[in-house]
N, C-alpha and C positions, 0 to 999 in steps of 0.2 A: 504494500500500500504506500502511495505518496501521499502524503499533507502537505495542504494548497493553503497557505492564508492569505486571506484579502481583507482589505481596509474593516468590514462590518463582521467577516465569519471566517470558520476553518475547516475545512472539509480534506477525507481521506475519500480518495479516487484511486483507481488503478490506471496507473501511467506507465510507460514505457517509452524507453530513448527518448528522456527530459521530459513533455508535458504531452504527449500522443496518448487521447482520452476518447470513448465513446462521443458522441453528440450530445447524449443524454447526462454526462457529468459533465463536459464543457458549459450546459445551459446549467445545470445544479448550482456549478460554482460561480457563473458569471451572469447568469439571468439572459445570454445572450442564445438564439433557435439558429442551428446549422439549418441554410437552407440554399437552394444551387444557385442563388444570387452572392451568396458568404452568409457570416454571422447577423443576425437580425435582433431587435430589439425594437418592438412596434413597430414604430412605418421608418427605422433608420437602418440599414444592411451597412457591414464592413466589406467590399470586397474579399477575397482571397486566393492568392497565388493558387496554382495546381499545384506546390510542392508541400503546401500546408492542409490537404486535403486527403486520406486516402480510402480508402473503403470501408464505410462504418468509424471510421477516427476521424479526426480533426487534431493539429498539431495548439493547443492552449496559448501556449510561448509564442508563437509565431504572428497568433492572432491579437495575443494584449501590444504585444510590441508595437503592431499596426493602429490597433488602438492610443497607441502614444502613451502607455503604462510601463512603468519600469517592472522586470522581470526579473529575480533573483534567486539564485537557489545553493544548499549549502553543499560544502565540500563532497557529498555520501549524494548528493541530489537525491534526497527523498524527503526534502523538504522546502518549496515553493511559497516563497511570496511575492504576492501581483500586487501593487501602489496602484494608487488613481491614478487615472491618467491625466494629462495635463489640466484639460479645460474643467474637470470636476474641483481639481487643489485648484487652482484659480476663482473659479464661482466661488468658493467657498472662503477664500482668503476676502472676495470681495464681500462678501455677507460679515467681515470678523465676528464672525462664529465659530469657535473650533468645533470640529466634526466632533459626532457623539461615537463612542466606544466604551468598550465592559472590557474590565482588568481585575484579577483577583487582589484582595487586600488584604493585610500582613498575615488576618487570620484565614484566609483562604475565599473570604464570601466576595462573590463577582459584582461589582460596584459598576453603573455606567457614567458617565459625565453628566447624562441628562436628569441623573436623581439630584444632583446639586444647582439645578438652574437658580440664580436667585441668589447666592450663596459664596462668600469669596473661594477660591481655589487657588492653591497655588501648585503647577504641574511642574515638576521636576526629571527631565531628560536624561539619560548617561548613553553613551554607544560606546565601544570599545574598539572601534576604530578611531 
């Protein structure tokens, strides 16, 4: 199994060579419907290369990247994270609102940003690069 995290959720897909997933977990994980025009979402399709396509798969990687979301996965690649892509961090910087997310807290219970609306916060970053 590969675990995919995305901006809102984390889902365990079966992937092979990097992010080659059914139709049916490409849409699980991105809300986006393989269809022979590309990736769909309502009335907006992505294109897609014939090389990101192959019978019953769709390459996930191939398609965020087109998407304009950064793609990243760790050394053992069995584990995926896909960022917004551009114009969503932008909308969103334009609203200064920071996005809602759910994080466990010291004692384990999953807290999301949007229970403290209202309320001062102060978020605290580290990356180890």
């Amino acid at each position: 199994m590969t675990k995919i995290l995305t901006p809102t959720a984390e889902h365990d897909v079966a992937a092979r060579d990097g992010l080659w997933m059914s139709p049916a977990d490409a849409e699980r994980v991105t809300g986006w419907t393989l269809k022979p025009e590309g990736m769909c979402r309502a009335e907006a399709c992505v294109p897609l290369p014939a090389s990101a396509v192959g019978t019953n798969e769709v390459d996930l990687a191939a398609f965020w990247a087109r998407l304009g979301g950064p793609v990243i996965a760790s050394d053992e690649r069995d584990v995926w994270a896909l960022g917004a892509p551009a114009d969503e961090r932008n909308a969103t910087l334009e609203g200064l609102a920071a996005p809602d997310f759910t994080l466990p807290d010291v004692n384990g219970v999953p807290r999301s940003l949007s229970q403290l609306r209202g309320k001062k916060v102060f978020l605290a970053t580290w990356a180890s690069w």
